[in-house]
C-alpha positions in Angstrom: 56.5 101.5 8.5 55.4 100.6 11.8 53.7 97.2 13.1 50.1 99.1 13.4 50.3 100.2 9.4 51.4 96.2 8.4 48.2 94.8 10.3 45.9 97.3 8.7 47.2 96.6 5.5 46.6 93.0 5.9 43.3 93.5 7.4 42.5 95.1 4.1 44.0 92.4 1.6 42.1 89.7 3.9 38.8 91.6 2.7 40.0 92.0 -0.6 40.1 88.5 -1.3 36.9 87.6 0.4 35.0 89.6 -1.5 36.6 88.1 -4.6 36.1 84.3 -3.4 32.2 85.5 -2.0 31.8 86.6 -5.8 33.2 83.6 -7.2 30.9 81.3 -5.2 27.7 83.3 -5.8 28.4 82.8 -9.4 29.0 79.0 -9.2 25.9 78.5 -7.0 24.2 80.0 -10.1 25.5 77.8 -12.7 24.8 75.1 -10.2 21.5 76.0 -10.1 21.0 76.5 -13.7 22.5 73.3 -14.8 20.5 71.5 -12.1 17.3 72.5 -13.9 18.3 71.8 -17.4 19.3 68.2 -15.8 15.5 67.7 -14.6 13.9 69.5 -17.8 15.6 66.6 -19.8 15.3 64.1 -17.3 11.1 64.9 -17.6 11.1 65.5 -21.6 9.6 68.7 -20.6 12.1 71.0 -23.3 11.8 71.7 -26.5 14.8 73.6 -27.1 18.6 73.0 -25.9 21.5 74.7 -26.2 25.3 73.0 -26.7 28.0 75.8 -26.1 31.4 74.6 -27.9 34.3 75.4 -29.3 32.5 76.4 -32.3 30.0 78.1 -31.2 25.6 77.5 -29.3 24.4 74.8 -31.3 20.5 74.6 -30.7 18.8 71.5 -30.7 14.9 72.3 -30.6 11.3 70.6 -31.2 9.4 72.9 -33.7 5.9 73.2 -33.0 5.0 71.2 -35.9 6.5 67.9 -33.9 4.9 67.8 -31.2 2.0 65.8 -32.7 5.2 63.4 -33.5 5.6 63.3 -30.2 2.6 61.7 -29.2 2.9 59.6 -31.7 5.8 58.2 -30.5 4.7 57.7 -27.3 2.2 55.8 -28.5 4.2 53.2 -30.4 4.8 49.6 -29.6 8.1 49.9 -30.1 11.4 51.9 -28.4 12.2 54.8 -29.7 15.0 57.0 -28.7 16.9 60.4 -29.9 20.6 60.1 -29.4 23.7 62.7 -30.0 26.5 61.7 -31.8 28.2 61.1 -28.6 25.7 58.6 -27.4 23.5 60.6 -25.0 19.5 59.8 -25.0 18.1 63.4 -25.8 14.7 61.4 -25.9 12.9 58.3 -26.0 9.6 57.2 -25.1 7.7 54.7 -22.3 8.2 51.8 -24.2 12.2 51.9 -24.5 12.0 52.6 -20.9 10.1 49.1 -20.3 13.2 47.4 -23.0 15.9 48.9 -20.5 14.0 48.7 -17.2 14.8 52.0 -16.0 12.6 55.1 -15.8 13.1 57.9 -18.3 14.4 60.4 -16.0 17.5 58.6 -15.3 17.7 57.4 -19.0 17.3 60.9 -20.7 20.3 62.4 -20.1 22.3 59.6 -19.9 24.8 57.6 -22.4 22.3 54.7 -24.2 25.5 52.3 -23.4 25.1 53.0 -19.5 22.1 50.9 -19.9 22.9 47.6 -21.0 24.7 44.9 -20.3 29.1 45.2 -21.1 28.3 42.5 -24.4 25.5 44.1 -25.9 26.8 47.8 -24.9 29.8 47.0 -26.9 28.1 45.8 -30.2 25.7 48.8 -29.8 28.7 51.3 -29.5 29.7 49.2 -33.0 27.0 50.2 -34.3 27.0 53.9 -33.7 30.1 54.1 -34.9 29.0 52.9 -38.4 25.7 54.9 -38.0 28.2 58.2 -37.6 30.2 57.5 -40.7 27.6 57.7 -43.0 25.4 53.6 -42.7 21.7 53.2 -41.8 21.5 49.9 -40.1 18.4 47.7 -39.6 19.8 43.9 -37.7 18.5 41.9 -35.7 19.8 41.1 -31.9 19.5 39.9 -28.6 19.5 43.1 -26.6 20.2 42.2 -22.8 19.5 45.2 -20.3 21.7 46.3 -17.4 19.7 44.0 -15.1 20.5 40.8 -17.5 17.0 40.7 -19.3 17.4 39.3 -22.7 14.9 39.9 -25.5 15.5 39.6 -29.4 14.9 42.9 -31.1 15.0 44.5 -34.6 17.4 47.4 -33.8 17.5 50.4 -36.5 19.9 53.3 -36.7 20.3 56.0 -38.5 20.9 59.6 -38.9 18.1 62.1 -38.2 19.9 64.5 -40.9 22.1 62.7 -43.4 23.9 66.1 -44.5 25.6 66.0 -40.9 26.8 64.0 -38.1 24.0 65.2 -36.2 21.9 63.1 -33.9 20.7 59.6 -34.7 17.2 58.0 -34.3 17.1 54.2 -32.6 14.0 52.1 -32.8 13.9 48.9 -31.3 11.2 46.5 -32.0 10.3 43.4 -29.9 10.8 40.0 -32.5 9.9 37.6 -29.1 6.4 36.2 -30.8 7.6 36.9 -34.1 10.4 34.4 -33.2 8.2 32.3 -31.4 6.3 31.7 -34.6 9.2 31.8 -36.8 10.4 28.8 -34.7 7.3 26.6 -34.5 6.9 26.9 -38.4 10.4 25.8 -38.8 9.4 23.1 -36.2 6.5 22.0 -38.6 8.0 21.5 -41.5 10.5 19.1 -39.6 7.8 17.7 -37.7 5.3 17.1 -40.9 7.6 14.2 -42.0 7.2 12.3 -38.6 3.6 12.6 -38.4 3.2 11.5 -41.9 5.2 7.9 -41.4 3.5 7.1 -38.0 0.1 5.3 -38.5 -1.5 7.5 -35.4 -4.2 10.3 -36.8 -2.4 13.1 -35.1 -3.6 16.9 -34.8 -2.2 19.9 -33.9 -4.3 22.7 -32.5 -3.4 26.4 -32.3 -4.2 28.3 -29.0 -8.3 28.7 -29.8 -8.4 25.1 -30.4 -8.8 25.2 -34.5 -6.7 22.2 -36.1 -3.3 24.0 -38.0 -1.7 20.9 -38.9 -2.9 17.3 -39.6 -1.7 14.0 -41.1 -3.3 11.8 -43.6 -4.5 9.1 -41.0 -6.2 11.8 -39.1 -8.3 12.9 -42.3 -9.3 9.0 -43.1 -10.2 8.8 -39.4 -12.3 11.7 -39.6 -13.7 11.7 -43.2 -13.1 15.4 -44.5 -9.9 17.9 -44.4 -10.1 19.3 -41.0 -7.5 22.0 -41.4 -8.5 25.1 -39.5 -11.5 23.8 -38.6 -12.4 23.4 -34.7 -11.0 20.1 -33.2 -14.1 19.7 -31.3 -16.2 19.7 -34.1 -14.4 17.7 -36.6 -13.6 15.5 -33.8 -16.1 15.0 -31.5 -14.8 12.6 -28.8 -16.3 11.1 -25.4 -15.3 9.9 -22.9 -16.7 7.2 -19.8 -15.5 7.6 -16.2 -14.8 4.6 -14.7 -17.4 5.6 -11.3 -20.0 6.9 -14.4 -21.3 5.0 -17.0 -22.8 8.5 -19.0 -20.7 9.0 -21.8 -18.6 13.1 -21.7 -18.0 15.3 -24.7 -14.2 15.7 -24.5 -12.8 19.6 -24.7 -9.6 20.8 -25.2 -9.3 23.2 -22.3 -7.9 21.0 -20.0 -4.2 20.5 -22.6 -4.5 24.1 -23.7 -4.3 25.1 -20.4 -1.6 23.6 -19.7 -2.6 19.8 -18.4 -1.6 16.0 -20.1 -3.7 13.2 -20.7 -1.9 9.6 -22.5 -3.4 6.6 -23.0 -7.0 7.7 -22.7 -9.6 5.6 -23.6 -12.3 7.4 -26.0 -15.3 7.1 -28.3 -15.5 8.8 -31.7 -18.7 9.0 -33.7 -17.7 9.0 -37.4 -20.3 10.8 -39.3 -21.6 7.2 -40.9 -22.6 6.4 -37.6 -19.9 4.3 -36.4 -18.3 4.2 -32.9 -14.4 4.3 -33.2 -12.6 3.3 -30.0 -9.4 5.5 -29.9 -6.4 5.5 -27.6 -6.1 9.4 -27.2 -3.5 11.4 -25.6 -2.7 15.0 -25.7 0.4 17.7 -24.4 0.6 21.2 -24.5 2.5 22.7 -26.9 4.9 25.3 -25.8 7.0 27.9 -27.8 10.8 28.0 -26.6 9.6 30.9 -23.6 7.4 28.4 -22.1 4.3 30.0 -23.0 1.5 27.7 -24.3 0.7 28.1 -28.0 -1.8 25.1 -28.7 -1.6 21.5 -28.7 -1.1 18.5 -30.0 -3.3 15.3 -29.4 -2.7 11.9 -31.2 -5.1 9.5 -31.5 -5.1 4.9 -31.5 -7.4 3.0 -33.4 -8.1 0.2 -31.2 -11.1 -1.4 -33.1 -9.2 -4.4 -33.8 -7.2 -4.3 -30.4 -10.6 -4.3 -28.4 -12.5 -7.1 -30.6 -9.3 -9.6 -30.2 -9.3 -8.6 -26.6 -12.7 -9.4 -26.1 -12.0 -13.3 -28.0 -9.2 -13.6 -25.8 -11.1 -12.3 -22.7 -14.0 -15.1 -23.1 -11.8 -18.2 -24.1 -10.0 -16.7 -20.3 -12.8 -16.6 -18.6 -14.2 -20.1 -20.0 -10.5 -21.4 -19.3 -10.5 -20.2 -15.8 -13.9 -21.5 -14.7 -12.5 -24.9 -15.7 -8.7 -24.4 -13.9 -9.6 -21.7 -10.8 -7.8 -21.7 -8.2 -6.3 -25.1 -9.2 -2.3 -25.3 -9.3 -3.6 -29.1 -11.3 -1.9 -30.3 -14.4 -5.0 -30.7 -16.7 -4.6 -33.1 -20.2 -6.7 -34.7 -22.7 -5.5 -38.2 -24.5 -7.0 -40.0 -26.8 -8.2 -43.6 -27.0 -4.8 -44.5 -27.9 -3.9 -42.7 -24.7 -1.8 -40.6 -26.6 -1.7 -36.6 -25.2 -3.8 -34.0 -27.4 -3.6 -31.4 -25.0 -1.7 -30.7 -21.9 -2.1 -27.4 -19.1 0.4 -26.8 -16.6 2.5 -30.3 -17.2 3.7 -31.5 -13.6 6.5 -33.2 -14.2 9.0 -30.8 -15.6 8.8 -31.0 -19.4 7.1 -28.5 -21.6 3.4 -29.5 -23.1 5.0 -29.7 -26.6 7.3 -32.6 -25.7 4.7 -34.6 -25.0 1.6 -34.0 -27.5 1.6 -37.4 -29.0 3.3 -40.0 -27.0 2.6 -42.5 -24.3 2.6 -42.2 -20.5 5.4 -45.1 -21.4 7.7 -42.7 -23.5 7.6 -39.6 -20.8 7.8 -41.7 -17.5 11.4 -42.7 -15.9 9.8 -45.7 -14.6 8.0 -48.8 -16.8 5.4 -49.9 -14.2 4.3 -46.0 -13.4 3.4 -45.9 -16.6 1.2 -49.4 -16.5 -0.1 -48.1 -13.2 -1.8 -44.7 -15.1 -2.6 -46.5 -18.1 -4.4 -49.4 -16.8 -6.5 -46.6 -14.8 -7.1 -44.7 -18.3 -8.1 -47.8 -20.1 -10.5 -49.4 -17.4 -12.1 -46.0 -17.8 -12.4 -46.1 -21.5 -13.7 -49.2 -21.0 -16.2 -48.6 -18.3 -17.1 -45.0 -18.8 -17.0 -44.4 -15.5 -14.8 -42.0 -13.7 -11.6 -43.5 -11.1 -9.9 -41.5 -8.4 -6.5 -42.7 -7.2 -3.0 -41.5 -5.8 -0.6 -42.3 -7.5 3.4 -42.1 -7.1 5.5 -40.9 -10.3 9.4 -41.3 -10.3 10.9 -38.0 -11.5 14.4 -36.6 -11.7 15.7 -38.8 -9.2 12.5 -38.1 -6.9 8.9 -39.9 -6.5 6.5 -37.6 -6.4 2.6 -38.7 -5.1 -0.3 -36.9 -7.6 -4.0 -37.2 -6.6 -5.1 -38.4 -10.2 -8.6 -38.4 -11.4 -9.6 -39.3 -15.4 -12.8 -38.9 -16.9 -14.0 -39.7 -20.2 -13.5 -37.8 -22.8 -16.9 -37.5 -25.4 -17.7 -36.4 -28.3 -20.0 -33.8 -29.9 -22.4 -37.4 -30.5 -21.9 -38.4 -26.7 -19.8 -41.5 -27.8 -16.1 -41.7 -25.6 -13.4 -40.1 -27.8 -10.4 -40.4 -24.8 -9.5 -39.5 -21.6 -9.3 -36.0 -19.5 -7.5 -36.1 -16.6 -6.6 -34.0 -13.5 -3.3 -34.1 -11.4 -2.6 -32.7 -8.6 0.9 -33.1 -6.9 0.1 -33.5 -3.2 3.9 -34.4 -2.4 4.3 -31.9 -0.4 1.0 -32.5 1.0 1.9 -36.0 2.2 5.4 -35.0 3.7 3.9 -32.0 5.7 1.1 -34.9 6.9 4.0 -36.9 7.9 6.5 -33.8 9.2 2.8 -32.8 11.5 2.7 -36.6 12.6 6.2 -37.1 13.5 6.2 -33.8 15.2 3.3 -35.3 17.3 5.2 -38.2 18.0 8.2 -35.6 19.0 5.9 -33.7 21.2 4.0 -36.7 22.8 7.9 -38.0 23.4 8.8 -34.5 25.0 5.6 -34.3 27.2 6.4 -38.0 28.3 10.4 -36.9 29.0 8.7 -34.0 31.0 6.3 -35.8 32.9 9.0 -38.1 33.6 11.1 -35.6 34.5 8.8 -34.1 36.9 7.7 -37.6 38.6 11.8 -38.1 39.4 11.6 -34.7 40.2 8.9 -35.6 42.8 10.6 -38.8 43.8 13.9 -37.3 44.6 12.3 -34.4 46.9 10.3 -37.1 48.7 13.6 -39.4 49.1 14.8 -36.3 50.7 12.7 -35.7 52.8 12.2 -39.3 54.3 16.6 -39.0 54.7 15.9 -35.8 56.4 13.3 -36.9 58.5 15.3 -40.3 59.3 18.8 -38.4 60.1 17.1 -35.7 62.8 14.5 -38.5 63.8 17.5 -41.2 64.1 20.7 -40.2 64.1 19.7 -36.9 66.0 18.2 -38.5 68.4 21.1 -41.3 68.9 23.7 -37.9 68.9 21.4 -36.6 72.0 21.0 -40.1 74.2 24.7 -39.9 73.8 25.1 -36.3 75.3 23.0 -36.6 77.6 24.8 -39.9 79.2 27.7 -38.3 78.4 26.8 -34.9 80.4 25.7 -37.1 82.8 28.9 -38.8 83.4 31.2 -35.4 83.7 28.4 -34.0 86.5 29.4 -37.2 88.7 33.0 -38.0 88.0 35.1 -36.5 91.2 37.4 -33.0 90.4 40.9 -35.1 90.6 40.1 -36.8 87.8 40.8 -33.9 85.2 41.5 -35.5 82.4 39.3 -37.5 81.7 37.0 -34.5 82.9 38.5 -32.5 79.6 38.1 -35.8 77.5 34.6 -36.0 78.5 33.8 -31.8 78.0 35.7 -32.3 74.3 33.9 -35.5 73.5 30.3 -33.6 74.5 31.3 -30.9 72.1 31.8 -32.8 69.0 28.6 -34.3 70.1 27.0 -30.8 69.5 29.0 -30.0 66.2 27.2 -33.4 64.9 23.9 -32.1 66.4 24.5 -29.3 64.2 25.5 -31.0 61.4 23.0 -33.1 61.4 20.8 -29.6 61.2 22.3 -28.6 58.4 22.5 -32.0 56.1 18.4 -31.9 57.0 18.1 -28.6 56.3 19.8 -29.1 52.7 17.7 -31.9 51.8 14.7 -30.5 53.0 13.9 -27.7 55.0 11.1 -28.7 57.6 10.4 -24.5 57.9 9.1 -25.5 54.3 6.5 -27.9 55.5 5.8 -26.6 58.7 5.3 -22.8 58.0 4.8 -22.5 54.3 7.0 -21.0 51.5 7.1 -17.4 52.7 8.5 -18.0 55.5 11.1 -20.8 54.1 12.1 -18.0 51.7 12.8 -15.2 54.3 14.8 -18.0 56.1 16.9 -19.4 53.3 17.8 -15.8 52.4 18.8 -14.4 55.9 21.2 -18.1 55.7 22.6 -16.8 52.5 22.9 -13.4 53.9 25.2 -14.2 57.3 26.7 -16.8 55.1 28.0 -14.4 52.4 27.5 -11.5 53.4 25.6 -10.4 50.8 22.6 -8.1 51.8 19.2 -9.5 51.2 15.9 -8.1 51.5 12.6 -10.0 50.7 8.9 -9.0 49.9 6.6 -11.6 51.0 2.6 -12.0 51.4 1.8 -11.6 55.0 -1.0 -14.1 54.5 -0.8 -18.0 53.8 -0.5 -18.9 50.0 -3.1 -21.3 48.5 -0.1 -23.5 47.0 0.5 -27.4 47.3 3.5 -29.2 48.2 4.9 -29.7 44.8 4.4 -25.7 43.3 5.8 -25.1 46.8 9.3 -27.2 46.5 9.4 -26.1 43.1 9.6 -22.3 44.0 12.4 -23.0 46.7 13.9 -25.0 44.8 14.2 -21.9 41.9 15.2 -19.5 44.4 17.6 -21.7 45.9 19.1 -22.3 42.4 19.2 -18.4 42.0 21.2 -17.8 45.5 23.4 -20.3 44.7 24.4 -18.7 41.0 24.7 -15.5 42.8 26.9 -16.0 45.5 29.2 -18.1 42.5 28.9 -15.8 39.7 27.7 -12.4 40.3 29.6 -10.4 42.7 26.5 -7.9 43.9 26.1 -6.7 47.4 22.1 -7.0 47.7 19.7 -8.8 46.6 15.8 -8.1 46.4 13.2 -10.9 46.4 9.4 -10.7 45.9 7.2 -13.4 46.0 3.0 -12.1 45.2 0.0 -13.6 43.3 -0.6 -12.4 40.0 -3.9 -13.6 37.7 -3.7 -17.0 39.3 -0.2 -17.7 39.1 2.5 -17.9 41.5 5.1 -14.9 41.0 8.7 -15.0 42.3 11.6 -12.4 41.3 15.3 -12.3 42.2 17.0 -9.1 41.7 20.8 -9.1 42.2 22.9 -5.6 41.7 25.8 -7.9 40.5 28.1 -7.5 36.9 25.2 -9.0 35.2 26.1 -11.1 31.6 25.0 -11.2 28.0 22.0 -13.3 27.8 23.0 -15.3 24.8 25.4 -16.7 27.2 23.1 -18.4 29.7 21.9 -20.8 26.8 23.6 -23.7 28.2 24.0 -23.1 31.9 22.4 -26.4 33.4 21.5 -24.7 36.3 19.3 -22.0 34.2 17.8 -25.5 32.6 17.3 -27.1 35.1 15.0 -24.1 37.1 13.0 -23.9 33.6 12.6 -27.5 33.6 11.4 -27.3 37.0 8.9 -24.4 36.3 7.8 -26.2 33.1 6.8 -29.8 35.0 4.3 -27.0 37.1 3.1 -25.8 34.2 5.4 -22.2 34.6 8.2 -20.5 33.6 11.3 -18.9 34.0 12.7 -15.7 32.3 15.9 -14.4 33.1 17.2 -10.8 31.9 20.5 -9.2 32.5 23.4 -7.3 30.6 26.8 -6.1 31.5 27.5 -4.0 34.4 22.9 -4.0 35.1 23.0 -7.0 37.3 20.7 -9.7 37.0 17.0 -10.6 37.2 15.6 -13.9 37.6 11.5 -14.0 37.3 9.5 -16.9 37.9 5.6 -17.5 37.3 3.8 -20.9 38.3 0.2 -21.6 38.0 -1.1 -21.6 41.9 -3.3 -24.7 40.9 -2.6 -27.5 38.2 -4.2 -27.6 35.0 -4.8 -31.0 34.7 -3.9 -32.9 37.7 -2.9 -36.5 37.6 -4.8 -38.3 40.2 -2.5 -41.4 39.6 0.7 -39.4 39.7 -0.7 -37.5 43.4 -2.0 -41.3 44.5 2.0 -42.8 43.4 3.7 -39.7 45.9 1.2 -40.1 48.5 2.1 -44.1 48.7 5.5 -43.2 49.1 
């Protein structure tokens, strides 16, 4: 056989099976198609007939025309109801199954019942087929939870739809949730009755429409009649009074049935024999074990009794307090025995009881205290006429001073029964007197140290000056006669003799250095730039000395224009900032420093900025030359703040009234004299 005849046969077998397979899948695609439809017809209850091909045989499960009114019936029922085979499949079941399971009915029909619910309740529903399909008919009661973990009780019965086979089974399910509800608030009742019968409170409980379904006995004698299911509102007609309206309200239950709580509500009740009962009302929703409200339950306070004794109580306050208000006074009767009959807010320590009945002589540490009081209490006994008087009292190791006033004490007939005093303990009183008059003293003493302070202040800048002004008016001019004679001598001594020439030229420049020195020594002790041009331009001269002395930079902002500032604010200032150089070339380590001096509301400002390693604060407490720059701003009526922290440098700031508050003609008259 040649190569042409093998591919022509196995072109032809090639065909041959693919017009088998093309027939194969044609009829697939059918049954497909066919099975697809049956699918949707069950999924949409829309067949009444269905055929089951098996081993034994069709098997044709059909709805007769006679059912189909069943059918609507069914739908119409409040509770699930469902066809099953006897291998579990829903053939059918209606909307309200459909709402148990939470799944539409074209994806239960169709479908195992089991696929449905949750893997517990599957399982005891699978147990319960299983009896169904040998033969039981079961009606029990359980807590069916869906796929999608809804629980709801339910009264599940099975059983067969034909009991001569093993046919298909009818479930109904029917929803026990209120049934339950109610089951539970009656067993709730009968537990409860026996509380609200041993409490003395009239109590009521009120069903959702607001009718009374339980009451206990002190609720009927409040009321006067039975009031079992009888409206609350009528049996029990209560008002109430706002507090911003004096118009009495008719109370309604709306507000607990619907969910809100009232306690301790204050409310009237008009009994049917016309009297007002004042009640203590309160009232909660009552709620069934879902949450959802099912009445109420309101109980209810006589407070008759509780109101009148609060009202006695009330008027022997008020008559108390218009006697004691606002007074922190031990108030006491006595007798004319001067014994004590009655005793408010004892003073000395002991309770009122300890002393009803005795003497001033059995409760006083001290003998002649006691004669002191009661020879006062007697004379006004005697007199009938009131005494004032302090008095001091020894107590636990302590006197103690009491303002004490007695009065006599009469009778309903006017005739002097005793005493009724009033004490008031002004101990503390007299030592805050005293503390405020020793403090004076302290203060007067400090004013005086200041103003001492400040006049040796005054007296050592003015023996200053006059040592300045006597060394460059004395000795510097005694230095200069000296120069001059001694210049005078080296321009007419001959050349040959050179060395006393050189001892000469050396002797004429020590001469100078003193000149100098003696410069400097004035300067120090008082700067004539000071006097003669005024502290701005003293300032800007003392810092360009610092500056070429230290090296330190220094820059300084000063009004172009003349202050209005006297001698002493002037020194004072210098003084300050000469202080603040001085701690900053010793302690700070900066390499600038920024002055401003300007006039601010009247006073005198001057501010010393350093870019040094600054300090805590807390530390400059006791630097005595921080003290002594505030006591030099204080004695001008000023002050001095200083801020700085680590590694911020420091700021010195200084503010002095430009004219004195109260000058002392006698102190200005003392420094003028000098």
């Amino acid at each position: 056989m040649s190569s042409i005849d093998l591919i022509s046969i196995s072109q032809e077998e090639l065909e041959r099976e693919n017009t088998a397979l093309r027939t194969k899948l044609a009829h697939a695609e059918r049954k497909l198609a066919e099975s697809q439809g049956l699918l949707q017809a069950m999924q949409h209850g829309s067949m009444d007939a269905l055929i089951f091909s098996g081993p034994d045989g069709d098997r044709v499960f059909s709805l007769k025309d006679s059912e189909y009114a069943y059918r609507e019936l069914v739908e119409a029922m409040s509770e699930g109801a469902a066809t099953i085979a006897a291998d579990g499949t829903v053939l059918y079941c209606n909307g309200r199954l459909s709402d148990f399971l939470e799944s539409p009915l074209e994806r239960i029909i169709g479908s195992p019942v089991t696929r449905h619910l949750s893997q517990q309740t599957a399982s005891a529903v699978e147990t319960l087929l299983n009896r169904v399909r040998l033969g039981d008919s079961i009606t029990v009661g359980i807590n069916l939870r869906n796929a999608k973990g809804r629980c709801v009780p339910v009264l599940l019965s099975l059983r067969r739809m034909n009991p001569a086979d093993n046919g298909n089974f009818c479930m109904v399910l029917t929803d026990l949730t209120e049934r339950k509800a109610q089951d539970e608030l009656i067993a709730a009742g009968k537990l409860s009755r026996l509380i609200l019968e041993s409490v003395g409170d009239a109590i009521a409980v009120c069903d959702q429409k607001g009718n009374i379904i339980s009451a206990n006995k002190a609720l009927e004698s409040l009321c006067g009649c039975n009031p079992l299911f009888q409206p609350f509102d009528v049996v029990l007609p209560l008002e109430t009074t706002e507090e911003s309206d004096s118009r009495a309200r008719r109370v309604q239950l709306s507000a607990p049935l619907n969910g809100a709580t009232f306690r301790g509500r204050r409310m009237l009740f008009h009994r049917r024999d016309g009297q007002t009962v004042p009640l203590l009302t309160s009232a909660v929703p009552l709620r069934s074990p879902h949450y959802f409200i099912a009445g109420c339950v309101l109980s209810m306070t006589d407070i008759t009794e509780r109101e009148r004794d609060l009202q006695a109580l009330r008027l022997v306050k008020e008559r108390f307090e218009i006697a004691l208000r606002n007074s922190p006074m031990a108030v006491f009767n006595q007798d004319l025995d001067l014994r004590y009959t009655w005793i408010y807010n004892p003073a000395l320590g002991y309770h009122s009881d300890e002393a009803i009945g005795k003497l001033d002589s059995d409760i006083f540490e001290r003998a002649e205290d006691a004669a002191v009081t009661q020879a006062m209490k007697q004379e006004v006994i005697t007199t009938g006429v009131m005494r004032r008087k302090e008095v001091t009292i020894h107590s636990k190791g302590v006197d103690r001073c009491f303002d004490l006033v007695v009065e006599p004490l009469r009778d309903g007939d006017g005739r002097i029964a005793g005493v009724t005093c009033a004490a008031l303990d002004i101990t503390e009183r007299k030592q805050a007197d005293e503390d405020l008059r020793h403090s004076e003293k302290v203060e007067m003493q400090r004013k005086q140290l200041q103003a001492l302070a400040a006049r040796l202040q005054r007296a050592r800048e003015e023996e200053r000056k006059k040592v300045a002004r006597d060394l460059h008016d004395q000795i510097g001019q005694i230095l200069t006669a000296i120069k001059m004679d001694m210049t005078w001598v080296l321009r007419h001594l001959p050349d040959a003799q050179g060395t006393v020439r050189e001892r000469i030229a050396s002797s004429v420049k020590l001469i100078n250095e003193g000149v100098l020195s003696v410069r400097s020594i004035c300067s120090g002790l008082r700067p004539g730039i000071l006097d003669d041009l005024g502290l701005e331009a003293a300032i800007e001269w003392q810092g360009n000395e610092f500056a070429s002395r230290t090296g330190i930079s220094f820059n300084a902002n000063v009004p172009a224009s003349e202050l209005r500032l006297d001698s002493e604010r002037a020194t004072a200032i210098f003084r300050i900032f000469q202080e603040s150089l001085t701690n900053v070339a010793r302690h700070a380590e900066a390499t600038s420093i920024c002055t401003t001096l300007f006039e601010d509301n009247d006073e005198l400002v001057l501010t010393v900025k350093d870019d040094g390693k600054g300090f805590c604060e807390p530390e400059a407490g006791t630097s005595l030359g921080l003290l002594g720059m505030k006591e030099r701003a204080q004695a001008c009526g000023g002050d001095v703040q200083v801020s700085s922290s680590p590694g911020q440098g420091t700021a010195v700031s200084v503010r002095i009234p430009l004219r004195a508050a109260d000058a002392d003609p006698e102190d200005h008259a003392d420094t003028d004299s000098r």
